[in-house]
C-alpha positions in Angstrom: -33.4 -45.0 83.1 -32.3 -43.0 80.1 -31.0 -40.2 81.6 -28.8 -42.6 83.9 -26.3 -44.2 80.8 -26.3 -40.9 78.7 -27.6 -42.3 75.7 -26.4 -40.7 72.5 -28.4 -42.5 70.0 -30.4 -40.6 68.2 -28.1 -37.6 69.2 -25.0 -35.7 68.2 -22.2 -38.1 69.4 -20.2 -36.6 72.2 -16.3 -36.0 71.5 -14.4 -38.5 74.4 -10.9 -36.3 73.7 -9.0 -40.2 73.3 -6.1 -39.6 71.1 -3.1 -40.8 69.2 0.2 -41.0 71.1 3.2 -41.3 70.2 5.9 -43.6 71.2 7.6 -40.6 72.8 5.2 -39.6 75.1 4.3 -42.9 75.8 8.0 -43.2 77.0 8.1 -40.3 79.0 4.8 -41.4 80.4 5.8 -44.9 81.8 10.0 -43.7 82.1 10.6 -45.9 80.0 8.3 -48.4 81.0 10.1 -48.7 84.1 10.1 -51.8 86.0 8.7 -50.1 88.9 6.1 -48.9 87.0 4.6 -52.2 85.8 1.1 -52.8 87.8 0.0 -56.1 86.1 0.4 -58.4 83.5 -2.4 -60.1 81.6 -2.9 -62.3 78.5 -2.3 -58.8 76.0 0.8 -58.4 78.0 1.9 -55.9 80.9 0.4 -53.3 82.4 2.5 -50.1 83.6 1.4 -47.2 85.7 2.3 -43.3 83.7 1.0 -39.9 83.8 0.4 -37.5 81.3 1.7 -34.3 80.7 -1.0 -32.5 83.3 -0.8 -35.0 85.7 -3.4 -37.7 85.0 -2.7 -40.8 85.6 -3.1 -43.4 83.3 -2.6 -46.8 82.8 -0.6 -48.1 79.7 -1.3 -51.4 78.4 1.9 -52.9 76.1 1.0 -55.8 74.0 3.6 -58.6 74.3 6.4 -57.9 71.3 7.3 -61.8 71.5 4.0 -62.9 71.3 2.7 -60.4 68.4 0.7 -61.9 65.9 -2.3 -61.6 64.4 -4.5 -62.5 67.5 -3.3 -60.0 69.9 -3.8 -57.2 66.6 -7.5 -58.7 66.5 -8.2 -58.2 70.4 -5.8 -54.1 70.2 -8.3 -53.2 67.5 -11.6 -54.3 69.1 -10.3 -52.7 72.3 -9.6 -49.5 70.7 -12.8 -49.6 68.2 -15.2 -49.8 71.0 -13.6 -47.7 73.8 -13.6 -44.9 71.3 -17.2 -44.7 71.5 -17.9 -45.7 75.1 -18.3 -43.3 78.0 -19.9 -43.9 81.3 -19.0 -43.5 84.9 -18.8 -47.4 85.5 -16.8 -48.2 82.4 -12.9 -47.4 82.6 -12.6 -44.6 80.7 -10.3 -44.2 77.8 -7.3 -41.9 76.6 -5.7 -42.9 73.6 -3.5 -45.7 72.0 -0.3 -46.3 69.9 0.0 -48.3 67.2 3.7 -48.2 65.5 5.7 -50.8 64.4 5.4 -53.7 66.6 4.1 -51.7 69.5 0.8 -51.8 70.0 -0.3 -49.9 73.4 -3.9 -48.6 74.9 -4.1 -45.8 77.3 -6.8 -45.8 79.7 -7.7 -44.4 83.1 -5.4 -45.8 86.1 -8.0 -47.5 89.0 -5.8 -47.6 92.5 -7.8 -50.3 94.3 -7.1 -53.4 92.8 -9.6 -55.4 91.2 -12.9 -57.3 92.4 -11.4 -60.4 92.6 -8.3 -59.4 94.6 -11.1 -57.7 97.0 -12.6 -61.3 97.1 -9.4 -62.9 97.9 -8.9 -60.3 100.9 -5.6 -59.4 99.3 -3.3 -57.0 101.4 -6.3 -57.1 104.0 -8.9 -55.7 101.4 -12.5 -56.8 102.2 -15.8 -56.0 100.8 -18.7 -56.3 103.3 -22.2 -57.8 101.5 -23.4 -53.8 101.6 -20.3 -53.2 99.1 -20.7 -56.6 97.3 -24.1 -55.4 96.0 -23.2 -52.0 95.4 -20.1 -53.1 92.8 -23.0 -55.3 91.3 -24.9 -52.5 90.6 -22.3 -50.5 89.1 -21.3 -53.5 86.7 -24.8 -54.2 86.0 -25.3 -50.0 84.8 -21.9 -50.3 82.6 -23.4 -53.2 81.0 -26.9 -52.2 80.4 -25.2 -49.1 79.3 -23.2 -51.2 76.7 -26.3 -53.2 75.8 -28.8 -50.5 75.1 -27.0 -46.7 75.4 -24.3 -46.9 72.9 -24.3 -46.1 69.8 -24.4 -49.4 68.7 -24.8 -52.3 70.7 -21.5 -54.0 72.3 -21.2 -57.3 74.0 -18.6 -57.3 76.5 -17.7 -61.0 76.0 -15.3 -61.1 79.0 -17.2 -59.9 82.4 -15.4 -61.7 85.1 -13.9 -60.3 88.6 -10.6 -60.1 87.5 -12.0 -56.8 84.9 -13.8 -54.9 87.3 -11.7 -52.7 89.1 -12.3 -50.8 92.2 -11.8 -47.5 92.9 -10.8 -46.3 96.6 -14.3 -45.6 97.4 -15.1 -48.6 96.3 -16.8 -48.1 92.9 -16.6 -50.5 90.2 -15.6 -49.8 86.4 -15.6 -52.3 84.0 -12.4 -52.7 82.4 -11.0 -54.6 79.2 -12.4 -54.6 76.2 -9.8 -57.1 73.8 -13.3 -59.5 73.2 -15.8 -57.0 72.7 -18.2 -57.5 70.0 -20.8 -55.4 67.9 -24.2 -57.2 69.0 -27.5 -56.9 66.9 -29.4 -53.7 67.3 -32.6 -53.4 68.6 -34.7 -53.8 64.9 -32.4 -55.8 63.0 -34.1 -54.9 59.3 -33.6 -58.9 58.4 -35.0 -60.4 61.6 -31.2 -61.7 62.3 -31.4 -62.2 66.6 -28.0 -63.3 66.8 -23.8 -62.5 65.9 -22.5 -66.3 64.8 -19.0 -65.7 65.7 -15.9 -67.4 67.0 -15.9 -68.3 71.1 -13.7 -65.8 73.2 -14.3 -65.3 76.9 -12.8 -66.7 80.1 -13.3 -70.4 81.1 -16.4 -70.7 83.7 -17.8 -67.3 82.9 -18.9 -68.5 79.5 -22.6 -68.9 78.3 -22.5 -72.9 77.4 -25.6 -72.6 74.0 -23.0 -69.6 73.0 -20.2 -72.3 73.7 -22.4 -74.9 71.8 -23.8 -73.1 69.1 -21.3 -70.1 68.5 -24.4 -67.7 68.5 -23.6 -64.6 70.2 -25.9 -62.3 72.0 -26.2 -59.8 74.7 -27.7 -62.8 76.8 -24.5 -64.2 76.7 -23.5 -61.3 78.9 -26.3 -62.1 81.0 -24.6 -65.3 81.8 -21.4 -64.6 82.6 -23.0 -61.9 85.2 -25.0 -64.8 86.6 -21.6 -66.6 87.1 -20.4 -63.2 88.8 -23.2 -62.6 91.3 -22.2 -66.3 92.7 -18.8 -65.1 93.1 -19.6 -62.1 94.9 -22.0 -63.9 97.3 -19.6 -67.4 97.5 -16.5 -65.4 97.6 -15.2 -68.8 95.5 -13.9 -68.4 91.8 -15.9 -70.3 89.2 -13.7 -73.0 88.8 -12.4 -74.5 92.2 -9.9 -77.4 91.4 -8.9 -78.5 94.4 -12.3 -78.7 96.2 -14.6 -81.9 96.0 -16.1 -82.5 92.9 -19.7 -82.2 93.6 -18.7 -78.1 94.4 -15.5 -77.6 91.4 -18.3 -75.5 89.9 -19.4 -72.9 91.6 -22.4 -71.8 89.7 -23.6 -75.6 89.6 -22.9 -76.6 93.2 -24.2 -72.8 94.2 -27.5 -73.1 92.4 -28.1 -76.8 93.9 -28.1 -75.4 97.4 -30.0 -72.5 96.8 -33.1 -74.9 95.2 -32.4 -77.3 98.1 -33.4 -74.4 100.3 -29.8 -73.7 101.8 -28.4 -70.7 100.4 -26.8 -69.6 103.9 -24.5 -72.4 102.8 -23.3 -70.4 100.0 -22.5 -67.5 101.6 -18.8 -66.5 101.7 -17.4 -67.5 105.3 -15.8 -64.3 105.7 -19.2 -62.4 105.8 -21.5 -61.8 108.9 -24.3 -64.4 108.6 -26.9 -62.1 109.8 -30.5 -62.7 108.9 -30.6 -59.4 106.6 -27.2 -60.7 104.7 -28.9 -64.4 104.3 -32.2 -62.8 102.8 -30.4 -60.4 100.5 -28.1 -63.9 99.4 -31.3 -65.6 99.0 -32.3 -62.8 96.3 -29.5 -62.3 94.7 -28.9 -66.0 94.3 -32.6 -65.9 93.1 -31.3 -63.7 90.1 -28.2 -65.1 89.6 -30.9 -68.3 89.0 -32.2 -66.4 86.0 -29.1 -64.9 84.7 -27.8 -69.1 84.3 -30.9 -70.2 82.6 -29.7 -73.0 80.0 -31.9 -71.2 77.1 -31.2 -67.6 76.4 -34.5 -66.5 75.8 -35.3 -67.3 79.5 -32.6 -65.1 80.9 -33.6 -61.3 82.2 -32.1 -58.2 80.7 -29.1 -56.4 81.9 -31.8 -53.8 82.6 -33.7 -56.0 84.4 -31.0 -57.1 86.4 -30.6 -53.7 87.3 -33.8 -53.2 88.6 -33.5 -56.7 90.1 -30.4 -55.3 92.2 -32.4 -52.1 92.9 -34.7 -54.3 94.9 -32.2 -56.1 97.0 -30.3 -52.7 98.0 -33.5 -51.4 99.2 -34.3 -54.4 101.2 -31.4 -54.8 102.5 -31.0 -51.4 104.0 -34.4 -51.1 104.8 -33.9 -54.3 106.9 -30.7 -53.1 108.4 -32.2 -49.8 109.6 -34.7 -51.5 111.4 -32.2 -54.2 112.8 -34.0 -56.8 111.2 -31.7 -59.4 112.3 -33.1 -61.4 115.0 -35.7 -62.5 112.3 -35.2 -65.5 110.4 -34.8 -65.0 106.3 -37.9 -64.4 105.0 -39.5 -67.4 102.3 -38.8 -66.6 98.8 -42.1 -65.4 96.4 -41.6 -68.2 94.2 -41.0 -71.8 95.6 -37.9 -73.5 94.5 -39.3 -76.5 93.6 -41.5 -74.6 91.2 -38.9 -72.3 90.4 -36.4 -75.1 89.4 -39.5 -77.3 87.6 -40.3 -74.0 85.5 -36.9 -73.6 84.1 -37.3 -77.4 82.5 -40.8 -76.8 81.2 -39.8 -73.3 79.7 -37.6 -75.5 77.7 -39.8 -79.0 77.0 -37.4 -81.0 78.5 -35.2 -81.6 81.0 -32.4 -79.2 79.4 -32.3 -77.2 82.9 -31.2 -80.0 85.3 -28.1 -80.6 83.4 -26.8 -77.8 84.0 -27.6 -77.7 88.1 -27.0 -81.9 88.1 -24.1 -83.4 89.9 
């Protein structure tokens, strides 16, 4: 898989032309960071739409001037620090930053499509079919494998949620904001230390509850939050649903209790075809979103192994599809979900796992 993320550890480090801007051309870039030009608006402030000098366009991110203090500086630096050493085709790729007075601004590529979650919301009559669903999971789950293993260092993400992957018009993913990215532990940590004990950032829903518990960061933690995102691709729900019952407010929860009960056509978003090929490739990605919530860390896969995981399901499903496999009924999953969900309590010695899947 190497040759896949462009590893360059162990290598010369490749130069990713970002630079230093100046307030001028960032002017010129945005018009003056026209109203017209503003594309979003997030918790680091708003986003504009500019081009540089030989046409690329960009877009600019402005932290908020009213709201400038020493948190937003925090979450500007990390951003910059690691996208300055990042490069790979499912990552949103960066250009530079300006930090001048007050302002504090990052430059990075411009996606035109909107992000996953506006996909999910069928937003201006987007729609992703399942085939797409599974192909943007496979393109998040490279970038953060490549993040994870391929970087110079190791970097946790912190933050992976729909609303940061963004879509390009042909429907490819990057990963996108980087404000909570951490350093994780490398690979042979010389003083056996498995973990980064740091303060709790991430997004309510997505977050990793022993890293929410213990403030023990790893690149499981990652793992989690991907879990939480393969529901929301196959659910088409957000994680946290206020305004439906309570038994189904979380999705991950009330998702994973149907999919152990047996009924994981009942998860499946309502917009998509509810053919037997889409139900069994549900079933298996469910099946992995299963292992990416594991209560205990230790028991979740690998970003790698996700991948691979993902690989699996692609091939299925199309194989399936090109033999119109769908007067068949979903085939039974290799592991029984009884023994499946009684495994996930005994990895742990007690009953740890059903509190997390309990209503």
């Amino acid at each position: 898989m190497r040759g896949l993320y462009n590893s360059s550890r162990g290598r010369t480090r490749p130069q990713f032309q970002s630079s230093v801007f100046s307030l001028e051309e960032i002017l010129r870039a945005t018009n003056n960071f026209s109203p017209s030009l503003k594309i979003g608006q997030g918790g680091f402030g708003a986003v504009y739409k500019g081009a540089l000098p030989d046409g690329t366009l960009v877009a600019v991110k402005r932290a908020n001037l009213q709201m400038q203090n020493q948190h937003v500086d925090v979450e500007f630096r990390s951003e910059v620090r690691t996208m300055a050493r990042i490069e790979h085709q499912s990552l949103v790729r960066f250009y530079g930053y300006l930090e001048c007075g007050q302002e504090r601004i990052v430059v990075v590529e411009y996606v035109p499509n909107g992000t996953l979650r506006e996909h999910l919301d069928m937003c201006n009559g987007r729609f992703l079919d399942f085939g797409a669903r599974l192909e943007v999971a496979i393109d998040v789950a490279h970038a953060v494998t490549y993040l994870h293993m391929y970087s110079d260092h190791p970097i946790i993400h912190r933050d992976i949620k729909s609303s940061n992957i963004l879509l390009t018009p042909s429907l490819r993913a990057k990963v996108a904001d980087f404000g909570f990215a951490r350093l994780g532990v490398g690979e042979a940590s010389a003083d056996g230390v498995t973990h980064v004990t740091t303060q709790v950032k991430g997004t309510a829903g997505y977050l990793d509850p022993e890293y929410l518990k213990t403030c023990q960061l790893t690149d499981r933690s990652d793992v989690y939050s991907f879990g939480v995102l393969l529901v929301e691709m196959v659910s088409g729900r957000r994680p946290i649903e206020t305004k439906r019952q309570m038994r189904e407010r979380l999705t991950a929860r009330w998702a994973m209790k149907r999919f152990i009960e047996g009924a994981a056509a009942d998860v499946l978003d309502p917009q998509l075809a509810r053919t037997a090929v889409t139900v069994r490739a549900a079933e298996m990605v469910l099946e992995l979103a299963f292992r990416c919530l594991g209560p205990v860390r230790q028991d979740r896969p690998s970003m790698r192994d996700c991948c691979r995981a993902l690989w699996a399901v692609r091939k299925t499903y199309r194989d399936k599809a090109q033999a119109g496999d769908d007067a068949t009924p979903p085939l039974s999953l290799s592991l029984s979900l009884s023994d499946r969900a009684s495994s996930t309590s005994a990895a742990t010695g007690d009953r740890s796992g059903d509190l997390i899947w309990r209503n």
